[in-house]
PARO-647056 format. One record per residue (C-alpha): y, x, z; residue in three letters. Coordinates in steps of 0.2 Angstrom, whole numbers, plus 5000, padded with zeros to 4 digits. Example, Ala and Ser with C-alpha at 12.3 -4.5 7.8 and 13.67 -1.06 7.14 Angstrom:
497850625039ALA 499550685036SER 
end
This chain:
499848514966UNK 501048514983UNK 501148724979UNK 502048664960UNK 503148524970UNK 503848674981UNK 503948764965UNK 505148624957UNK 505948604973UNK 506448784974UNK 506948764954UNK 508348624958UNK 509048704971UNK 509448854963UNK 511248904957UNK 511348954940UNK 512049094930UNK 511949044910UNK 512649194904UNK 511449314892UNK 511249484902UNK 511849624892UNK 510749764888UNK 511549904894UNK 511150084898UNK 511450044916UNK 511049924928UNK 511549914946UNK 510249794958UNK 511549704971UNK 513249704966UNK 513949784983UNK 514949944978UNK 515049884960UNK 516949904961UNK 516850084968UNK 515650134954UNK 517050094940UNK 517950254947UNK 516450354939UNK 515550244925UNK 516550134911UNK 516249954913UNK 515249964896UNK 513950054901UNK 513249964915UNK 512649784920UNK 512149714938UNK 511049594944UNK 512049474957UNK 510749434972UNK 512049424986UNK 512449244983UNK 510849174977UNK 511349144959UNK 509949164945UNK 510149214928UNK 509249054921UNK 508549134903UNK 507549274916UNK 507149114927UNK 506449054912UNK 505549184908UNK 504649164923UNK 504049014923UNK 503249044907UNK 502249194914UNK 501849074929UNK 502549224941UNK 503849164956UNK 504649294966UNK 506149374970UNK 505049544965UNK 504549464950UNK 506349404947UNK 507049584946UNK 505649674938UNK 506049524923UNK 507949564924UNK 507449764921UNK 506449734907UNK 507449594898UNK 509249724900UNK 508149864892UNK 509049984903UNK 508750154906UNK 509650194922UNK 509150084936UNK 510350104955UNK 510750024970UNK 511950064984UNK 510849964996UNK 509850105001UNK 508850015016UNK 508249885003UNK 506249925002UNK 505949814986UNK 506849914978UNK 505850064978UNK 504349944974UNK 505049914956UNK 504750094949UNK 502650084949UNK 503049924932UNK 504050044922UNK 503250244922UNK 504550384919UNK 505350254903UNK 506550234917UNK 507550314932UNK 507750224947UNK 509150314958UNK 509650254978UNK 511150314984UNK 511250295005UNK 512950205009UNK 512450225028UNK 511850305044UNK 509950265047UNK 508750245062UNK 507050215065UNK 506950025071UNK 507649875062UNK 508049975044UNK 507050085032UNK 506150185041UNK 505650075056UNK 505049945042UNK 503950055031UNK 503250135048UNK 502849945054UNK 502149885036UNK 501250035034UNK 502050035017UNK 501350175005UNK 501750184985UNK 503550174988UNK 504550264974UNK 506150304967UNK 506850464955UNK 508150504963UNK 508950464983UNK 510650524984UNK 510950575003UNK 511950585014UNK 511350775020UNK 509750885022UNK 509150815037UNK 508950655033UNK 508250695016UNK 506950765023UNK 506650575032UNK 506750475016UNK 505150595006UNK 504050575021UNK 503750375017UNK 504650384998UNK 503850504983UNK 505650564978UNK 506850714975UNK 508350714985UNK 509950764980UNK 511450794995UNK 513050734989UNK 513750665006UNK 514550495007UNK 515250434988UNK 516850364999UNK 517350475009UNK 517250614997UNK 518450494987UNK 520050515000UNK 520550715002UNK 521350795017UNK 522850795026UNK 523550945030UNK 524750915044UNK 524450765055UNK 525350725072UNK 524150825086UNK 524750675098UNK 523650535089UNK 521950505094UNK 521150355083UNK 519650245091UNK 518350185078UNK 517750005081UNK 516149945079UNK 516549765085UNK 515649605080UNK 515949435087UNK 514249445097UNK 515549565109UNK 516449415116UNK 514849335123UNK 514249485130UNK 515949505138UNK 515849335148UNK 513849425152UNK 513749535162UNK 512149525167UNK 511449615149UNK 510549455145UNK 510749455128UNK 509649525115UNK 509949615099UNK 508149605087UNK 507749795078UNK 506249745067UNK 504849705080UNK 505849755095UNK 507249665105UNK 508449755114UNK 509949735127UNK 511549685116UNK 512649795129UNK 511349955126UNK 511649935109UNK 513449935108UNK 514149995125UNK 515550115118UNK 516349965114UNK 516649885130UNK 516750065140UNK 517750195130UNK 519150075124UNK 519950085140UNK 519550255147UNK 520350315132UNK 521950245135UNK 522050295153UNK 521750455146UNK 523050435132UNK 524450385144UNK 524150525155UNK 524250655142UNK 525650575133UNK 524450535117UNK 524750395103UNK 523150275106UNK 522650155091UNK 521050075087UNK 520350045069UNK 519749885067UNK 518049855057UNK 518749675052UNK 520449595047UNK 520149455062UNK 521149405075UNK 519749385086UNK 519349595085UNK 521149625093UNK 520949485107UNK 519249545112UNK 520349735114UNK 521749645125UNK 520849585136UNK 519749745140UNK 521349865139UNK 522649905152UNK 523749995144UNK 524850025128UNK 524050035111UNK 524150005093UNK 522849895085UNK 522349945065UNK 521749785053UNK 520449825040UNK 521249735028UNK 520649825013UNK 519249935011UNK 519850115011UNK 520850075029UNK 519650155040UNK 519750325029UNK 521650335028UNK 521850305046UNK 520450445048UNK 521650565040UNK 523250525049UNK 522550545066UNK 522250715074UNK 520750665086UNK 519350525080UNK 518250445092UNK 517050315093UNK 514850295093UNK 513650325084UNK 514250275066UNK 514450325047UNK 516350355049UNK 516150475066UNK 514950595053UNK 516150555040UNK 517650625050UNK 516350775056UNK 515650815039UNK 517950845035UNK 518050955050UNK 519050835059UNK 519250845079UNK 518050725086UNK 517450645103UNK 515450565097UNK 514850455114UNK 513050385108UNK 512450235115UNK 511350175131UNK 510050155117UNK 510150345112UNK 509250375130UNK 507550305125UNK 507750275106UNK 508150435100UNK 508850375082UNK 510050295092UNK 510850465094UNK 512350505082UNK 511350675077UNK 509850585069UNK 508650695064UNK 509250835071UNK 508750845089UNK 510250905098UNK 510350895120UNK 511050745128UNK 512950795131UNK 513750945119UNK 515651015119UNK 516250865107UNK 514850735110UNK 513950645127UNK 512750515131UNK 513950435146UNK 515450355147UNK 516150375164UNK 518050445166UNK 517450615169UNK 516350645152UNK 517650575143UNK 518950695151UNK 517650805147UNK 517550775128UNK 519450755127UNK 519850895132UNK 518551025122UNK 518950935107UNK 520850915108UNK 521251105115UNK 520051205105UNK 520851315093UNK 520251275074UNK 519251445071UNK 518051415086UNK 517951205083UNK 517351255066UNK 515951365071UNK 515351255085UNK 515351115071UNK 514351205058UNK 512551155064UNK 512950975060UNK 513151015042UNK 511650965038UNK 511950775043UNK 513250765031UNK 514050865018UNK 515950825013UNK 515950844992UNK 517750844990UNK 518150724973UNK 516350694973UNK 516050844959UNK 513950834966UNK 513950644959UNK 514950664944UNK 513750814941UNK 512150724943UNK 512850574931UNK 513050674919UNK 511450764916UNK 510350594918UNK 511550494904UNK 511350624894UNK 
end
């Protein structure tokens, strides 16, 4: 009796879609990148299940009440079979229900993951099937980002892989000429920065699945390289600007107060920000993120400082999988004035024939696909 009073409970506070899902030959689990997927695939031919803001399709709710089965797993597994469809895909690649749908539905459908960012081992897909000890996780198809990490995803996921580097950037093509006197900073601020800012003493803790860690250790570049960047911009006569990771005010204000010098602040205001400013700027640096193997996988110059976290949790390190030494000609595990001279320097004075082969082991992370011809390829063999 109490467990069917949560039940109803749970029932009126649900937000309601009324809509009759259309079958279609698609459908797309999590709306986030459904925009992105119009450039490839006609409106027509694919449906999505919305499950960012909580709002149920009440005919599926139905459904399951019916069958006496109440889950969010049950929910989509319902949603699939109602729509019919054929083709089943997420963006959200780190979502480990998803590749526990495919077991209800045999080879009458394809389930297909495309990654949409980096990975590590703690707090994300791997580090959550390796604490679970999850096993019978499937999908058809994982689109990746490279080689390396494909080889990650079939050790906990019966799948076939298929490199076509990052759908994005492979969207934006390369600029030819840019000014050799900018140098770009990538931003990886959030507003947990402010606090830490006012703490010096590193007592603030950032969870990773099981694990807690130091919030500094975690995001260090942000506090340290800002500054040491523009000390070294102004002595060598270069253009500093930092691209921001939101549109807030707050971003730029936590940047003033932890710069000294001159430099030009970059507002995300739309989503393909990040990759123009990426072409425009000679030098790209930042930490450990998706953009910094974005700019790699294009060839562009650029200055990689990993993480304190990097030191002791090795998929911390930008490289993830591949196992590289701690400081290399365009990348280092410190921060102090001289490795960033170091860095600088390398990257910014090579000439482009030698940057190119000292670049070419880190193909593997991530290819660059230019106008995604790999994606468009795969599309069209599985709707045929």
């Amino acid at each position: 009796m109490k467990n069917l009073l949560e039940k109803i409970k749970i029932f009126y506070l649900l937000k309601f879609d009324f809509s009759i899902p259309p079958k279609k030959k698609i459908l797309i689990i999590d709306e986030e990148n459904v925009e992105f997927l119009k450039k490839f695939i006609s409106k027509k031919k694919f449906n999505s299940v919305n499950i960012r803001n909580k709002k149920y399709n009440f005919f599926i709710i139905l459904k399951m009440i019916f069958s006496f089965k109440f889950s969010f797993h049950r929910y989509l597994v319902e949603y699939i079979k109602f729509t019919k469809s054929k083709i089943v895909i997420t963006f959200n690649d780190n979502n480990i229900n998803f590749y526990k749908l495919k077991k209800y539905f045999g080879e009458s459908k394809n389930f297909v993951s495309i990654q949409n960012g980096i990975r590590t081992e703690f707090g994300d897909l791997f580090g959550i099937a390796k604490e679970q000890k999850l096993k019978n996780l499937v999908s058809d198809f994982i689109l990746v980002f490279g080689n390396k990490i494909g080889h990650n995803y079939k050790k906990i996921i019966k799948t076939k892989t298929i490199t076509i580097g990052s759908l994005k950037n492979n969207c934006f093509k390369n600029v030819k000429k840019v000014n050799k006197k900018n140098l770009l900073y990538i931003s990886s601020f959030n507003e947990k920065h402010f606090k830490q800012l006012n703490n010096r003493s590193n007592k603030i803790y950032q969870s990773r699945g099981k694990k807690k860690f130091k919030y500094y250790d975690i995001f260090n570049t942000d506090f340290e390289l800002p500054n040491q960047l523009s000390i070294y911009c102004k002595s060598n006569n270069l253009n500093f600007s930092i691209c921001g990771r939101t549109n807030n005010k707050i971003e730029k204000k936590f940047y003033d107060k932890i710069i000294d010098n001159q430099y030009k602040f970059i507002y995300r205001n739309d989503l393909s920000r990040t990759y123009k400013e990426i072409l425009k700027n000679f030098i790209i640096v930042g930490g450990p993120s998706t953009c910094m193997l974005e700019a790699l996988s294009r060839k562009k110059r650029v200055a990689i400082f990993n993480v304190k976290l990097s030191n002791f949790e090795r998929s911390y390190n930008f490289a993830w999988p591949k196992k590289i030494s701690k400081k290399g000609f365009f990348y280092s595990n410190e921060t102090t004035f001289k490795e960033v001279n170091r860095v600088l320097n390398n990257t910014r004075n090579v000439n482009t024939k030698k940057y190119t082969k000292i670049i070419k082991p880190f193909k593997s992370l991530m290819i660059f696909d230019n106008n995604n011809k790999k994606f468009k390829s795969f599309l069209k063999k599985i709707l045929n």
